[in-house]
TORMARKOL-256029 format. One record per residue (C-alpha): residue number from 1; residue in three letters; y, z, x. Coordinates in Angstrom, 3 decimals. Example, Ala and Ser with C-alpha at 12.3 -4.5 7.8 and 13.67 -1.06 7.14 Angstrom:
! TORMARKOL-256029
<pt resi="1" resn="Ala" y="-4.500" z="7.800" x="12.300"/>
<pt resi="2" resn="Ser" y="-1.060" z="7.140" x="13.670"/>
//
This chain:
! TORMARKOL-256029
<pt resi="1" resn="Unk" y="114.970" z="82.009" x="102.465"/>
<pt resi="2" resn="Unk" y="114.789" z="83.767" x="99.297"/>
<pt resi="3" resn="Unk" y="113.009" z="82.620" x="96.667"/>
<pt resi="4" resn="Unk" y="112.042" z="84.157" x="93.241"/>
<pt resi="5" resn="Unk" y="109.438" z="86.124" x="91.597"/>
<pt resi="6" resn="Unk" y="109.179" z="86.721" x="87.899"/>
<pt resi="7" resn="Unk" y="109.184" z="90.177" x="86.615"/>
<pt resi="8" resn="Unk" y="107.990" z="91.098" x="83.212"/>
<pt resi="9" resn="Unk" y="110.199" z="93.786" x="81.580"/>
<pt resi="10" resn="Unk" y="109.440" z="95.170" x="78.088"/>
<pt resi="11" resn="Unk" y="108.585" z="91.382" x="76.922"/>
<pt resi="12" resn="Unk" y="111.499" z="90.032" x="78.751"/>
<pt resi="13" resn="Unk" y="111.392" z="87.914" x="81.894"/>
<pt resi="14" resn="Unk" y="113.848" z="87.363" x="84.496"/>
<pt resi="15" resn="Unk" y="114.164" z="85.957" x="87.324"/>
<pt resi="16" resn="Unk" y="114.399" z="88.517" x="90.631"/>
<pt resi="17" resn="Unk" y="115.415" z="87.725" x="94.093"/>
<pt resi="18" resn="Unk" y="112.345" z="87.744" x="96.384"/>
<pt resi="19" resn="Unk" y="114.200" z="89.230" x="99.888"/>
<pt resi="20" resn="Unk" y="111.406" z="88.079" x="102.841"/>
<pt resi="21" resn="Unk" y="112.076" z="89.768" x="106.757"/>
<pt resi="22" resn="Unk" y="112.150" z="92.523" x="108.373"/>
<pt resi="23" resn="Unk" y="110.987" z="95.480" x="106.802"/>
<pt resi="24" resn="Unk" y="112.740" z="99.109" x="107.151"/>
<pt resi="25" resn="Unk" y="111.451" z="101.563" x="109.966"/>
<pt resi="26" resn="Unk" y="109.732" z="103.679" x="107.593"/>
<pt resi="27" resn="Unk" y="106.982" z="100.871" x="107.156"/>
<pt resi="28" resn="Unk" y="106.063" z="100.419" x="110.930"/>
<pt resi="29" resn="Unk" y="105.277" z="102.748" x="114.045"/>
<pt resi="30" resn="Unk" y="107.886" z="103.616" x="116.496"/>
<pt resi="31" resn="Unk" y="108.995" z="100.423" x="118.299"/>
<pt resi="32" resn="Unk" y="107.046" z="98.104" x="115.999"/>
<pt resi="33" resn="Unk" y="108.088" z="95.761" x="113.191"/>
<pt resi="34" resn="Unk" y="106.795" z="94.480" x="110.291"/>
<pt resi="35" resn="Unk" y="108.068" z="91.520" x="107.962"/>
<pt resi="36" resn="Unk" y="107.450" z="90.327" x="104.592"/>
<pt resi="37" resn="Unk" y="106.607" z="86.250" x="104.565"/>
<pt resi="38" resn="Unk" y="109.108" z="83.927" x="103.206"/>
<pt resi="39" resn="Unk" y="106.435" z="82.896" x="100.949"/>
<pt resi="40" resn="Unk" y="105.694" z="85.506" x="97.667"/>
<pt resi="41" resn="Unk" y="102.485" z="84.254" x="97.370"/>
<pt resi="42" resn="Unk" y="101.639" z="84.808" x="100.822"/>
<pt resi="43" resn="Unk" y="102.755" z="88.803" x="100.370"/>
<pt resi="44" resn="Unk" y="100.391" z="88.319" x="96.988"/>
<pt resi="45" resn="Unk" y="97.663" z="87.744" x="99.197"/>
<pt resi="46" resn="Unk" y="98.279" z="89.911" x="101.503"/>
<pt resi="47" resn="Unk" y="98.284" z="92.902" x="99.154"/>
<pt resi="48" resn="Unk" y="94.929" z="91.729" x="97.599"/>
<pt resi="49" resn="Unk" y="93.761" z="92.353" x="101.111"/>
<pt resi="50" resn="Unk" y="95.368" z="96.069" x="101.328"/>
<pt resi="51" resn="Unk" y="93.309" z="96.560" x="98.162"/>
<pt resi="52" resn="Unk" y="89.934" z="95.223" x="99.387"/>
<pt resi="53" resn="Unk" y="90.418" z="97.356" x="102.338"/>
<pt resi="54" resn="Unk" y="91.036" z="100.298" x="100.888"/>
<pt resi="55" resn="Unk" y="87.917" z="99.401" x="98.729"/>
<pt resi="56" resn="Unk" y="86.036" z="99.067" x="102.353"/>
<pt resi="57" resn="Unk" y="87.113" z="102.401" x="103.323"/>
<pt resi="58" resn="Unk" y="85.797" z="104.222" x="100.249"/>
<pt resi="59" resn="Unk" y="82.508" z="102.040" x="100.427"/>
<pt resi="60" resn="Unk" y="82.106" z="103.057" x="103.940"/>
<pt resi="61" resn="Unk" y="82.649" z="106.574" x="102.763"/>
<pt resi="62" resn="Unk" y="80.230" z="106.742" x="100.627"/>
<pt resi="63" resn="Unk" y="77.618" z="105.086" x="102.757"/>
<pt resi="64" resn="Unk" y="77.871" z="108.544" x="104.801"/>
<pt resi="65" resn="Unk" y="77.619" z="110.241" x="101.849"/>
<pt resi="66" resn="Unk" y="74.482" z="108.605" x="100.485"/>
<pt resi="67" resn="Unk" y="72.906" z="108.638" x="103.906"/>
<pt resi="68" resn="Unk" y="73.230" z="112.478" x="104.019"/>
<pt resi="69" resn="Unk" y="71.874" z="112.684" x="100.703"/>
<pt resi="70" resn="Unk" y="68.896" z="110.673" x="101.186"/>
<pt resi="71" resn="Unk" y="67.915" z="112.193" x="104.461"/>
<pt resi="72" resn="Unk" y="68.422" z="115.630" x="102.598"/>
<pt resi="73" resn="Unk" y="65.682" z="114.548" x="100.308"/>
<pt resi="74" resn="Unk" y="63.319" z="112.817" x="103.272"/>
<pt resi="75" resn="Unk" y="64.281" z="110.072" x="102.721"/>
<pt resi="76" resn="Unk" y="65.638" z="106.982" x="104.671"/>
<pt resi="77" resn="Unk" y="69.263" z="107.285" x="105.535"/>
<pt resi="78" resn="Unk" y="69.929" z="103.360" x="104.759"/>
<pt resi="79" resn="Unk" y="73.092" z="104.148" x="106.663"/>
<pt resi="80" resn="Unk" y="72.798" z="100.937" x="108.762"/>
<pt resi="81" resn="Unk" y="72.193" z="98.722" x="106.131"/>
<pt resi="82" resn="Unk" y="74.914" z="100.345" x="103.631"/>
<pt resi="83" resn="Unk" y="77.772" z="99.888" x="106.193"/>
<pt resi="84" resn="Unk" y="76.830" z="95.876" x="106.633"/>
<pt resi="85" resn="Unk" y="76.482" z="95.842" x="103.379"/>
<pt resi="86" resn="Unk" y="80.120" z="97.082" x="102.717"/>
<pt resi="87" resn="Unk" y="81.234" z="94.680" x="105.556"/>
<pt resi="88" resn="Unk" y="79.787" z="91.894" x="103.990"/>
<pt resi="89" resn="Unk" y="81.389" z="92.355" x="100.920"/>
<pt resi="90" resn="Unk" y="84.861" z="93.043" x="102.376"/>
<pt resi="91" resn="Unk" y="84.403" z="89.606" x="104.487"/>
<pt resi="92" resn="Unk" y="83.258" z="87.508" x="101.466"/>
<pt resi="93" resn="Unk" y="86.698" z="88.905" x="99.796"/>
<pt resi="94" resn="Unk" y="88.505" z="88.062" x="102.714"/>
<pt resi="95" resn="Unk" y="87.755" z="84.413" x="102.548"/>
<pt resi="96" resn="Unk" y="88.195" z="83.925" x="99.240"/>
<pt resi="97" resn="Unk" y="91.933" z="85.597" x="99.865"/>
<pt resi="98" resn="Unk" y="92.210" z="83.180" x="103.105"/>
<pt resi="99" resn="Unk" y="90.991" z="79.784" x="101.248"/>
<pt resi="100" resn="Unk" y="93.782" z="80.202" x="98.583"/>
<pt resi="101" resn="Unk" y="96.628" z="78.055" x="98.634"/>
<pt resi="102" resn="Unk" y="99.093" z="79.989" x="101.320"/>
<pt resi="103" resn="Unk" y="96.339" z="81.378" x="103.028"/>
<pt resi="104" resn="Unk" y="97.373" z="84.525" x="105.059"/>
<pt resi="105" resn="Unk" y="99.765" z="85.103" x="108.434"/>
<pt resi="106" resn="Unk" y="97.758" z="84.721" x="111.821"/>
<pt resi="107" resn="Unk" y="99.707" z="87.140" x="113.028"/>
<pt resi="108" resn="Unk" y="97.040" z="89.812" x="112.074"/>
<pt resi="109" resn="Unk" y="93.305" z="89.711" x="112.509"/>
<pt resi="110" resn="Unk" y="92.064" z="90.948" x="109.147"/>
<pt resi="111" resn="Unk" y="88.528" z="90.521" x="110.021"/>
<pt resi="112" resn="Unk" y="88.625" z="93.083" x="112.299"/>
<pt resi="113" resn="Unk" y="89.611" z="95.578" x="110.004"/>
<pt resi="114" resn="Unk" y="85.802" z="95.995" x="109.189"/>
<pt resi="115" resn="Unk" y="85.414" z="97.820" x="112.239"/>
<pt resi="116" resn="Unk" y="88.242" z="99.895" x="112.273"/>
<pt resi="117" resn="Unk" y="87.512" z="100.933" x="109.337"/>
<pt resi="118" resn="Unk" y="83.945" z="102.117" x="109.772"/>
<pt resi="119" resn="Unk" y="85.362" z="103.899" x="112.794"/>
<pt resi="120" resn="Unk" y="87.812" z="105.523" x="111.232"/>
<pt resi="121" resn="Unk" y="85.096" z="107.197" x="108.779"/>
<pt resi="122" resn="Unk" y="82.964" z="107.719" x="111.200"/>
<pt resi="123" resn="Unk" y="85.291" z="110.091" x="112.871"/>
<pt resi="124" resn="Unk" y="85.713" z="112.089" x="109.674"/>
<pt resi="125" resn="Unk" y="82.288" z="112.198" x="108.871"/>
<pt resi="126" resn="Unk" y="81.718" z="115.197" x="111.292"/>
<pt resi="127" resn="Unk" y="84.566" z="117.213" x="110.121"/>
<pt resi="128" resn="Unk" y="83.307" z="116.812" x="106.441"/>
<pt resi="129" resn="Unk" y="79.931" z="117.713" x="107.182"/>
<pt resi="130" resn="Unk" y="79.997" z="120.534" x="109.587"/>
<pt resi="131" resn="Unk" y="78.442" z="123.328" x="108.076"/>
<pt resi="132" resn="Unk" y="76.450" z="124.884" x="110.455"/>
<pt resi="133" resn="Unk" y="72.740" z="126.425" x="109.237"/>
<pt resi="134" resn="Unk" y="73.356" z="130.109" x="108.594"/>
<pt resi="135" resn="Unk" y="76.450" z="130.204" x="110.400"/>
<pt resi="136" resn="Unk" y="74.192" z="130.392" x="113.438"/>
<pt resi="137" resn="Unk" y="76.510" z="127.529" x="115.082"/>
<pt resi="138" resn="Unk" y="79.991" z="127.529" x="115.934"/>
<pt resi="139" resn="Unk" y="81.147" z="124.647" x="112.736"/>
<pt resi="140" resn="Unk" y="83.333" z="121.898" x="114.853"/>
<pt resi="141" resn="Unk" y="84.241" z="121.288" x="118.595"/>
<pt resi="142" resn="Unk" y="83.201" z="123.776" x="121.048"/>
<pt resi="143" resn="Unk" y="85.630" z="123.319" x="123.359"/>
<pt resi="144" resn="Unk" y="84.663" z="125.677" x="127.095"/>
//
């Protein structure tokens, strides 16, 4: 089951024990588990896909951002078209991570994490911009 990875120290390489399985508690929710693959490569690609979506998250961001700007200035939010544009780009990524050699696990639908992630900023969109003109509005959720 284990296999090995090489890791570069100060111009030195050695060979260190890749340990694949269950993760500790601290990586997964109460009552859920979470493994690393047997193969290295495998947990190489799924990394690069942490990074693109954390990439998609700041992209999505900053469509919000650039909408409000623009229709500050009259213009066309582009909102729409910025988030599919974002998506795009995150798919295209993902399939270039799926076709390599190992692929990815099934066990997780990775294209799916478009959505959740323009939901996720979505929902902090309206925290961030809350101000309220003149103060004449209660800022947030009015709750009666």
């Amino acid at each position: 089951m284990a296999a090995s990875l090489l890791v570069g120290f100060s111009g030195w390489s050695i060979a260190a024990p890749y340990v694949s399985g269950e993760l500790p508690s601290e990586f997964t929710n109460p009552g859920e588990q979470s493994f690393l693959p047997t193969d290295p490569a495998m947990l190489s690609n799924q990394l690069a896909v942490s990074k693109e979506q954390t990439k998609l998250l700041q992209r999505n961001a900053k469509c919000y951002t650039i909408g409000a700007k623009n229709y500050a200035k009259g213009k066309p939010t582009l909102l729409f078209e910025c988030l599919a544009a974002a998506e795009s780009k995150y798919q295209v990524k993902l399939e270039k991570i799926r076709a390599k050699n190992v692929g990815l696990p099934a066990c997780h639908d990775y294209a799916q994490e478009a959505a959740l992630s323009q939901d996720v900023v979505a929902e902090a969109i309206p925290g961030l911009l809350c101000a309220s003109p003149e103060g004449a509005f209660v800022d947030g959720a009015v709750i009666l």
